[in-house]
BATOR-90338 format. One record per atom (N, C-alpha, C): x, y, z. Coordinates in steps of 0.05 Angstrom, whole numbers, plus 32768, in hexadecimal, padded with zeros to 4 digits. Layout:
BEGIN
XYZ...
end
This chain:
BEGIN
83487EB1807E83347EB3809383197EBB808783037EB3808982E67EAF808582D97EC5809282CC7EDA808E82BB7EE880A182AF7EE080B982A17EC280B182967EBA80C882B07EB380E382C27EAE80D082DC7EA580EF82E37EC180F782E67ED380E782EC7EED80EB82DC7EFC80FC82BB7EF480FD82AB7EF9810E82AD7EEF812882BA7EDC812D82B77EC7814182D37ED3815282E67ED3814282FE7EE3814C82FB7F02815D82F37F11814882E77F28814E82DE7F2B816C82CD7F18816B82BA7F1F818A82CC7F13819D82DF7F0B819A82F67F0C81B783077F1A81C282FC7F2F81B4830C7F4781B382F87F5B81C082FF7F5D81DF82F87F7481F082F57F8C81E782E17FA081DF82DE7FB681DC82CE7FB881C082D87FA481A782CE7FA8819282B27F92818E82A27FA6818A82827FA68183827D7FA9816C82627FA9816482527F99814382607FBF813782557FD1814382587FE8813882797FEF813382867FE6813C82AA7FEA813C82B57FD7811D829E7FC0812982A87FA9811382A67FB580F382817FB280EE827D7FBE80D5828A7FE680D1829C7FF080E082A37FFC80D682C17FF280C882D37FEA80E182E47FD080CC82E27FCA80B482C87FB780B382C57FB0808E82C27FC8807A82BB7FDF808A82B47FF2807282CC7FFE806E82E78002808082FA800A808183097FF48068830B7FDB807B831B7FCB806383117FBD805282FE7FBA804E82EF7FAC803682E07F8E804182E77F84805582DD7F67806382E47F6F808382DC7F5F809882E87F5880AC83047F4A80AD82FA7F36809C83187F2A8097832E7F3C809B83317F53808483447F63808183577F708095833E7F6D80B2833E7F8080C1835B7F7680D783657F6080C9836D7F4F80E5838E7F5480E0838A7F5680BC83A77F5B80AC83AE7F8080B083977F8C80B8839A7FA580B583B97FB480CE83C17FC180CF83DD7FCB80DC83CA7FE580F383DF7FE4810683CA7FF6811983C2800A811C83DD801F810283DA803280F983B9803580E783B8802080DA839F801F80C6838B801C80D58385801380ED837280098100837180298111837C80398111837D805C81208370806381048367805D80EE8357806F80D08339806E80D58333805880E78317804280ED830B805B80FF82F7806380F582D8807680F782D98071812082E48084813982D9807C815082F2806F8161830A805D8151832280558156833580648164833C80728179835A807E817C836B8076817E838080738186839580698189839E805481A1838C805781AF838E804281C8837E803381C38369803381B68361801A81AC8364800A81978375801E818783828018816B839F7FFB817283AA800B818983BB7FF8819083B07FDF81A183A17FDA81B2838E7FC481BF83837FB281AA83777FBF8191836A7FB1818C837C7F9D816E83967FAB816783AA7FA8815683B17F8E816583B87F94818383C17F7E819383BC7F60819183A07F6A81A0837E7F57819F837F7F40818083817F4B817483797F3F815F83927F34814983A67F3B815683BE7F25814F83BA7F07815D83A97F0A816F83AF7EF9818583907EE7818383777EF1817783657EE2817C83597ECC815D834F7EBE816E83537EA9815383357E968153832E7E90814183077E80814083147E5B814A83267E57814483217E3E813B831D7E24815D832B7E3D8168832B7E2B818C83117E30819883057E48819082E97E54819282DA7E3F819182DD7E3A817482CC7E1F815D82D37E05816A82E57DFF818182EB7DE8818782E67DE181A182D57DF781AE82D17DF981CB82B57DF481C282AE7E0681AC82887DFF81AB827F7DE6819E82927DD2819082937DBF818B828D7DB0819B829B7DA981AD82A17D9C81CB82877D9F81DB82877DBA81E582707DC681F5824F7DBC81EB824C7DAE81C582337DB081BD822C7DCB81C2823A7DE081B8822E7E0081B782357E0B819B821E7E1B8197821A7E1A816F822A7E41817082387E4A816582407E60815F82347E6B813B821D7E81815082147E8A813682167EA9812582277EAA8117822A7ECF810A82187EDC80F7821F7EF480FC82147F0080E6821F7EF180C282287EE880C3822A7ED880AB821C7EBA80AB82127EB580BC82027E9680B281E57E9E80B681DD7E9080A481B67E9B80AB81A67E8D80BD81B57E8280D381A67E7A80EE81A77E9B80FC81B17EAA80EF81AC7EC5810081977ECF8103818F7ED6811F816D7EE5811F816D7F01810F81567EFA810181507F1380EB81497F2C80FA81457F26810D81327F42812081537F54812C815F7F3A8138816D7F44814681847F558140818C7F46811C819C7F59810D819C7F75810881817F75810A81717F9D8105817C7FAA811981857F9A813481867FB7813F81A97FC4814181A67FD7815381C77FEC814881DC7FDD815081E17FC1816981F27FC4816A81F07F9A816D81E97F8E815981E17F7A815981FD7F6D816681FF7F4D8173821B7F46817F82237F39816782417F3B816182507F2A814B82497F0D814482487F008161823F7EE0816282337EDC8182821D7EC68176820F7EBB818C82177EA7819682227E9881AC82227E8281B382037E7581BC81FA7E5881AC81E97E5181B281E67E3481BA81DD7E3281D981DF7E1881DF81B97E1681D281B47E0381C881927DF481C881927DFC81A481767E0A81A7816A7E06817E816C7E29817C81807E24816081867E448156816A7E4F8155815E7E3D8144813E7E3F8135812E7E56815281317E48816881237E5B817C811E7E738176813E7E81817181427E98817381347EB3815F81297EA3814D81177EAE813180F77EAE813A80F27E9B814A80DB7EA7815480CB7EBD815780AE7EBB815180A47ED7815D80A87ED5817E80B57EE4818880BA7EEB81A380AE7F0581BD80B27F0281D280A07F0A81DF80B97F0F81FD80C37F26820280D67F25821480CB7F2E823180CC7F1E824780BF7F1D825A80D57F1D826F80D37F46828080ED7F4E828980DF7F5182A680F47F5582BD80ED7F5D82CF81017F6682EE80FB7F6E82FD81137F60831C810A7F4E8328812B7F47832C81307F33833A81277F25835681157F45835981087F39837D80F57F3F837D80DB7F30836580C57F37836380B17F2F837C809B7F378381808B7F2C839380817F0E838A806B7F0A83A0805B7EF78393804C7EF2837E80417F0D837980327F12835980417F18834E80527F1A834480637F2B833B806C7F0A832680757EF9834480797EE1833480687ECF832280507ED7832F80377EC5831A80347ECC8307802E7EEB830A80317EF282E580407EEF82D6805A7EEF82E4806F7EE982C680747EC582C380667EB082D2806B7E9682CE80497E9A82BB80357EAA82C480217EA482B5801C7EB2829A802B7EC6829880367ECC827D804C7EC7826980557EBF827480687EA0826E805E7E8B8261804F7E82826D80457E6C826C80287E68825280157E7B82537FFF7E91823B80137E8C822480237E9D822680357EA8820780477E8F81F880517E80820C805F7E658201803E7E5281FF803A7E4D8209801D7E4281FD800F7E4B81DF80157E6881DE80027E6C81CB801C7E7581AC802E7E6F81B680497E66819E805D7E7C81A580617E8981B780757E9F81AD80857E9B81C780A67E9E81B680BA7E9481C980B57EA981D880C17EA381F180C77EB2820C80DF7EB4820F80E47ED3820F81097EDB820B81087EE7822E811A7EE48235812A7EEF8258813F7EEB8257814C7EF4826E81607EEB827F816E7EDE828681647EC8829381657EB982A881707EB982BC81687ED682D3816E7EE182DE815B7ED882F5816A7ED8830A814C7ECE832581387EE1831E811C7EE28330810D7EF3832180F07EED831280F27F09830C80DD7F0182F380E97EF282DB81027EEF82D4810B7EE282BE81057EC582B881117EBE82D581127E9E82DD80F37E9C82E080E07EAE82E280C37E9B82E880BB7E9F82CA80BA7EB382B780AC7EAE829A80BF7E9B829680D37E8B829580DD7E79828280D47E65829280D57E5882AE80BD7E4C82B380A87E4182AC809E7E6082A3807D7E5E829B80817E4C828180997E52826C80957E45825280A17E30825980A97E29826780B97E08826C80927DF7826F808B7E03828380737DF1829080667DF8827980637E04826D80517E02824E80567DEF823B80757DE8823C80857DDA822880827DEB8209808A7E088212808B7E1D81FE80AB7E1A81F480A77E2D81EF80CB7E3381E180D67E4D81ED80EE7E51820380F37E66820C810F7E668205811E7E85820A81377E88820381427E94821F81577E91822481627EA1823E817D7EB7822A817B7ECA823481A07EDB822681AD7ED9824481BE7ED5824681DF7ED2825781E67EEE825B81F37EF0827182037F08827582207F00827782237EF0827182437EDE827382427EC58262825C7EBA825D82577EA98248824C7E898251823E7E78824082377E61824782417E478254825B7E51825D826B7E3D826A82677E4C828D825E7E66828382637E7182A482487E7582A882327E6782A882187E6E82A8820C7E7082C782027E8E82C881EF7EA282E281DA7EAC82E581CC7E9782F781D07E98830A81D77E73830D81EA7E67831C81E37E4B831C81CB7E3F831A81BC7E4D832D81A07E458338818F7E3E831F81937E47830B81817E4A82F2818A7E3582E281A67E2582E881AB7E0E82D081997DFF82C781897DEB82DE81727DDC82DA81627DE582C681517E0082D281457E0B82C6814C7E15829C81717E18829B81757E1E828181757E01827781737DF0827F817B7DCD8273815D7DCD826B81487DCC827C812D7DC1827681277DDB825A81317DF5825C81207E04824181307DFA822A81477DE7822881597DE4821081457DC8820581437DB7821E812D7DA8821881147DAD820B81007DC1821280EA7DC8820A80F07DD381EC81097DD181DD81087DDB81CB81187DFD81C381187E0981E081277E2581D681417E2381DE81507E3681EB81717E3A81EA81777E548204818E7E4C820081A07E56821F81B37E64820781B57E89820681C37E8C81F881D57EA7820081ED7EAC81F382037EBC820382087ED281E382197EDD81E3822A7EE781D5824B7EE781D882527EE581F882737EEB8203827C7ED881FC82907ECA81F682A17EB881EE82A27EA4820982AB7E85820B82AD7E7D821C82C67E8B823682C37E85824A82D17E8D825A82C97EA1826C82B07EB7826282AE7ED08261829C7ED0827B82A87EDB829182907EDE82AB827D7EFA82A182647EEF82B6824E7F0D82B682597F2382C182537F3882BC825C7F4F82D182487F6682CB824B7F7F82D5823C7F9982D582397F9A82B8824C7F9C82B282507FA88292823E7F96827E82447F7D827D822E7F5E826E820F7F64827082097F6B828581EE7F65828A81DF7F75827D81E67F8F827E81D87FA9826E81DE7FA1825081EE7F93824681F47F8F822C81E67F74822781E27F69822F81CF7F45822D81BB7F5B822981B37F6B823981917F75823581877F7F821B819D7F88820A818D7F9481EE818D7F7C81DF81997F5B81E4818F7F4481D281717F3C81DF816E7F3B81F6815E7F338203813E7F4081F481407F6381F1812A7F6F81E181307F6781C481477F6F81B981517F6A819981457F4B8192813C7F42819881357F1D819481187F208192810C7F3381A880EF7F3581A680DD7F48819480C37F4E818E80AF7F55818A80AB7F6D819980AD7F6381B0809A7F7481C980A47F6C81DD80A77F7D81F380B27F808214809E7F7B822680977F6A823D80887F69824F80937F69826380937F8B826D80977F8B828C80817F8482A280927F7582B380807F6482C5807F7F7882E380997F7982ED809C7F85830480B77F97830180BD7FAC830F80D17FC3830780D77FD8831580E27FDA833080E27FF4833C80EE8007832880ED8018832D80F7803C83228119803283238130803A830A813F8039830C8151801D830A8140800C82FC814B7FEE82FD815B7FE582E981657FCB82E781777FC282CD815B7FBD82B881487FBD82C8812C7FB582AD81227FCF829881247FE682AB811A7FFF829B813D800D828D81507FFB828981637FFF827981567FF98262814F7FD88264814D7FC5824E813B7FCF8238811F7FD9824E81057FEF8243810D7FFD82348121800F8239813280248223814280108211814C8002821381517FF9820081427FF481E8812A7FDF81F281127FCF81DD81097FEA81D08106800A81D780FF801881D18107802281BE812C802681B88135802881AB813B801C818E81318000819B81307FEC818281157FEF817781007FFC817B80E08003817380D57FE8817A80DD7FE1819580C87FC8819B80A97FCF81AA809A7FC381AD808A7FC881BA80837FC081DC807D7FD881EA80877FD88210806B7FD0821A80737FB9822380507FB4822B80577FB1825280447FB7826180557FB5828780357FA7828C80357FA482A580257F9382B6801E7FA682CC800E7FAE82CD80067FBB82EF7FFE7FAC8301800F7FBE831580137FAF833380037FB78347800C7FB683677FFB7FC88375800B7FE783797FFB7FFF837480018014837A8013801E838F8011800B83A5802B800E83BC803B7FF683BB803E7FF083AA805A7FD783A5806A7FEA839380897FE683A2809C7FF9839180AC7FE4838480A47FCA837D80A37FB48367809E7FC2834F80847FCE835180737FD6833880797FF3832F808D800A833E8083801D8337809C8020831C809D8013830D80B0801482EC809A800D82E180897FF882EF80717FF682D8805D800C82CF8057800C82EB8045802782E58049804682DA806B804D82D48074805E82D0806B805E82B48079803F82AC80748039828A805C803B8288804780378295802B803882888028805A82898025806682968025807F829A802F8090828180468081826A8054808E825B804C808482448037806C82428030806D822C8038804382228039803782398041801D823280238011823180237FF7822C80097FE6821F80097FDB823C7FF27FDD82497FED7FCF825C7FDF7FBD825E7FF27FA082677FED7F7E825E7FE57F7C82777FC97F6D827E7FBE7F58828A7FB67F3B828E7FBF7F3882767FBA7F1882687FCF7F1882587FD77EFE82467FDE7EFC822F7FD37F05821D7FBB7F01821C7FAE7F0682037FB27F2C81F47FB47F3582107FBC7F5682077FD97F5C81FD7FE97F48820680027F4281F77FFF7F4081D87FF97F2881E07FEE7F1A81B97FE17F2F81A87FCD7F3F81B47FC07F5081A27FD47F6E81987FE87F7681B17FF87F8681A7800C7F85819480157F5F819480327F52817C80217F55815A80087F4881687FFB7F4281497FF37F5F813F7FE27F77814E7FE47F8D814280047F9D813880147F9B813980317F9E814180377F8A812280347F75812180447F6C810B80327F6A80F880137F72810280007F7580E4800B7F9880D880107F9C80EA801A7FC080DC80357FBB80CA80487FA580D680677FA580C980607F9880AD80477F7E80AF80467F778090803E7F89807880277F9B808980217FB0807380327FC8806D80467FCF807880617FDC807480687FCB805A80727FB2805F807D7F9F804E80747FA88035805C7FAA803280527FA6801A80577FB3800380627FD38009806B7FE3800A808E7FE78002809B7FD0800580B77FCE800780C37FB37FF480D07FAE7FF580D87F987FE380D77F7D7FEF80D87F667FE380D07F4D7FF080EA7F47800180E77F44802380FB7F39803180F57F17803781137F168039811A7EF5803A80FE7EE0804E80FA7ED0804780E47EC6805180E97EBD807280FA7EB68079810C7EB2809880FC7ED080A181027EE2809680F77F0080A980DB7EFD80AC80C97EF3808A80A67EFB808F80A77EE3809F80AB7ED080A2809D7EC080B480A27EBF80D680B67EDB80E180B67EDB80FE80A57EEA80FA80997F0180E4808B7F1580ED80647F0280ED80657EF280E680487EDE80EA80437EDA810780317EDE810F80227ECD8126802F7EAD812B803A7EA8813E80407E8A813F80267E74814480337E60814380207E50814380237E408167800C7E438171800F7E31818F80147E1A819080167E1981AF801D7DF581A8800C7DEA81B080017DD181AA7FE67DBC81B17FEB7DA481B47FE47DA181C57FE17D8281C97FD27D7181B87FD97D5481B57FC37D4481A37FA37D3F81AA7FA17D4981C87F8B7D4381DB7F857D6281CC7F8B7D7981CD7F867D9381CA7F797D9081AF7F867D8D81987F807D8381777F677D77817C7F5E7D6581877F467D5281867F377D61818C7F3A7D6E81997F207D7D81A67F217D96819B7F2C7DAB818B7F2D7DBE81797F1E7DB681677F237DA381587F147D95813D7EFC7D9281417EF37D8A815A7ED47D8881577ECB7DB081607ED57DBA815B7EC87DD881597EBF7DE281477EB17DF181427EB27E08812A7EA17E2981417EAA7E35811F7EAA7E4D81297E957E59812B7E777E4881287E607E5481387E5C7E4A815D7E6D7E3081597E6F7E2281797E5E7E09817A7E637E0581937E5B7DE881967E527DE581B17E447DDC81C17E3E7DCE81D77E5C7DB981E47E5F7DC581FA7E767DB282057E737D8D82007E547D9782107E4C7D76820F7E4D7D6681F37E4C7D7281E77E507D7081C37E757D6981BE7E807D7781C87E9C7D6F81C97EA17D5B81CF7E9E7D5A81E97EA47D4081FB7E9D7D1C81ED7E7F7D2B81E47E707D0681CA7E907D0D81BB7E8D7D1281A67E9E7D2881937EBB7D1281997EC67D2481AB7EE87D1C81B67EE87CF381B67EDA7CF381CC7EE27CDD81D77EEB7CE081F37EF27CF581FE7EF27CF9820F7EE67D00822E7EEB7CF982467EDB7D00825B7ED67D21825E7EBE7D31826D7EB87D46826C7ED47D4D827E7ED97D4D828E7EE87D5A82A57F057D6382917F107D42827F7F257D5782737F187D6282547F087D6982467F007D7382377EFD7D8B82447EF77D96825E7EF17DAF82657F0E7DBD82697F217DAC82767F3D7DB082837F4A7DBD82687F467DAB824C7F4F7DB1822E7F4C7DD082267F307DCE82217F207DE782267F307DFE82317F377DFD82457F3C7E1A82587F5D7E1C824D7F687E0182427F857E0A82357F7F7E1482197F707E0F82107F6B7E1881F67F647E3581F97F5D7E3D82087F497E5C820E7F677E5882157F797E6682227F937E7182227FA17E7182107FA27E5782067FAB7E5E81E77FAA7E6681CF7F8F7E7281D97F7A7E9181C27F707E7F81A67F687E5B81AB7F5F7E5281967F427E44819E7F387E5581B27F127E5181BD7F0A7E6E81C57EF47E6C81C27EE57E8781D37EC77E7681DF7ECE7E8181EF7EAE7E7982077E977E8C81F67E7E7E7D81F07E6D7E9281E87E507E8781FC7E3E7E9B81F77E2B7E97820D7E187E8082057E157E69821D7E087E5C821C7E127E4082247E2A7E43822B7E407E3082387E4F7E2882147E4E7E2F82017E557E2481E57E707E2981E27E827E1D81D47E917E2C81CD7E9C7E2E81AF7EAB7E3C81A97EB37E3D81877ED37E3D81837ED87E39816E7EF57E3A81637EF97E59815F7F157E64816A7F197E7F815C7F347E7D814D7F357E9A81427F4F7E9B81327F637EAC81457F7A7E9F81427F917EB081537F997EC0814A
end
């Protein structure tokens, strides 16, 4: 048996987690080992007693990769471990990373610089614009959009990056054959399309429950950069997640609401305690890039890591249209006269201006005085 099947095995086994596992290998020398080990030897394991010594002795006579491997075959679903290097580098850092990912869409997503965009489920009306319009900003301006896909604020940022034709990720609270809420399938088909992924950790078969959901939430931050709470009463499954990303040293960025909406009062708690208060994207963007301009100069400092890691920690690159490109090119960075564009492009004024105002969201124009505008750097 192979670590990676051993990994794959492993996680069908109720109770045992990344921290149970790698104590395993330190016990017996591999995971592998762990499966030949007797249950007496499995009661020696760091946290093990005896009732789980015998469960999990059980468990693991009995679980096996290869039907696993033949369901995700079938399904078109990619199974990825801590042993293959489609694994997210971010996500591995934290304490209790999952053994294996099930991934329906592009592993690649998952390496992204990311941007996790959390909230409840019964947001208002603003509540919903901001998170489809910050959604929508951040997948525009390159950085996946990690959620839920939970009714909500979840389902409207991934939305927002669908209508961007960004790259978003959803985490599962149940496995990908049992995918919840129904309502959201559409919605998970069009982001696999746009390029990102519908992704689980539970093995097929596995329904959502109480217990899943709180545990989906530390991949959900573990994947990202930075947390953007949108909407949040006091006491929610969102200000779990918050403690979570916190734990992982992510960065808590919230949205203020109105002062008598008890939508908002998690947000405003967080701001109160010291969270980055986002109005735009752009105050997003400025908190990832200060945030990962600090982690490179750490780096510098440390020994050279695998290049898969420096390149989530870069600024991504947005997405543009070929209409967008044409009209970037005729910029520079003292500026230009629109009407200068427009000769310039080839294009009519009405969508040269329409271009324009996507480019300013996408933090690659700045308006300067005199109706001009210029190229900036992201």
């Amino acid at each position: 048996m192979t670590e990676r099947d051993a990994l794959i095995a492993m996680n069908r086994v109720t109770g045992l987690g990344a921290i149970t596992a790698k104590r395993m290998a330190e016990r017996f020398g591999s995971l592998a080992a762990a499966f030949e080990a007797s249950e007496s030897d499995l009661r020696t394991v760091v946290g093990i007693g005896p009732d789980r010594a015998q469960q999990f002795w059980s468990d693991l006579q009995q679980a096996r990769a290869d039907d696993e491997l033949a369901r995700a075959a079938k399904k078109g679903v990619k199974l990825v471990t801590w042993e293959d290097p489609g694994y997210p580098a971010l996500l591995k850092q934290i304490a209790d990373p999952p053994l294996v990912l099930y991934v329906a869409g592009s592993v690649e997503a998952l390496d992204r610089p990311a941007v996790a965009i959390i909230g409840t489920r019964r947001p208002t009306v603003y509540g919903r614009d901001c998170a489809r319009r910050f959604g929508y900003q951040l997948a525009s301006s390159g950085y996946m959009v990690a959620s839920g896909l939970a009714l909500g604020i979840d389902a409207e940022a991934h939305t927002g990056a669908v209508q961007a034709k960004g790259v978003s990720v959803a985490v599962l609270g149940g496995a990908l054959d049992r995918l919840f809420p129904k309502e959201n399938a559409g919605l998970a088909r069009a982001m696999i399309e746009c390029g990102g992924a519908v992704v689980s950790e539970y093995p097929f078969g596995r329904q959502p429950d109480r217990q899943t959901f709180p545990m989906r939430n530390r991949i959900v931050s573990g994947l990202s950069r930075g947390v953007l709470v949108v909407e949040a009463p006091f006491n929610s499954g969102t200000m779990i997640t918050v403690s979570q990303a916190l734990d992982q040293n992510r960065s808590v960025m919230a949205v203020p609401g109105r002062i008598d909406s008890p939508a908002s009062q998690g947000c405003h708690k967080l701001l109160r305690e010291g969270a980055r208060l986002a109005t735009c994207a752009d105050d997003v963007i400025e908190e990832l890039q200060d945030l990962m301009a600090g982690m490179r100069q750490a780096t510098k400092t440390r020994p050279a890591e695998p290049a898969r890691s420096a390149q989530a920690e870069r600024p991504p690159e947005s997405v543009l249209t070929p209409e967008e490109r044409a009209v970037l090119v005729q910029l520079g960075v003292d500026g230009v006269s629109v009407d200068e564009v427009v000769r310039a492009s080839g294009l009519d004024a009405g969508k040269v201006n329409a271009l324009l105002v996507g480019l300013q969201i996408k933090r690659h124009v700045r308006v300067l005085p005199g109706g001009r505008v210029a190229r900036r750097s992201i």
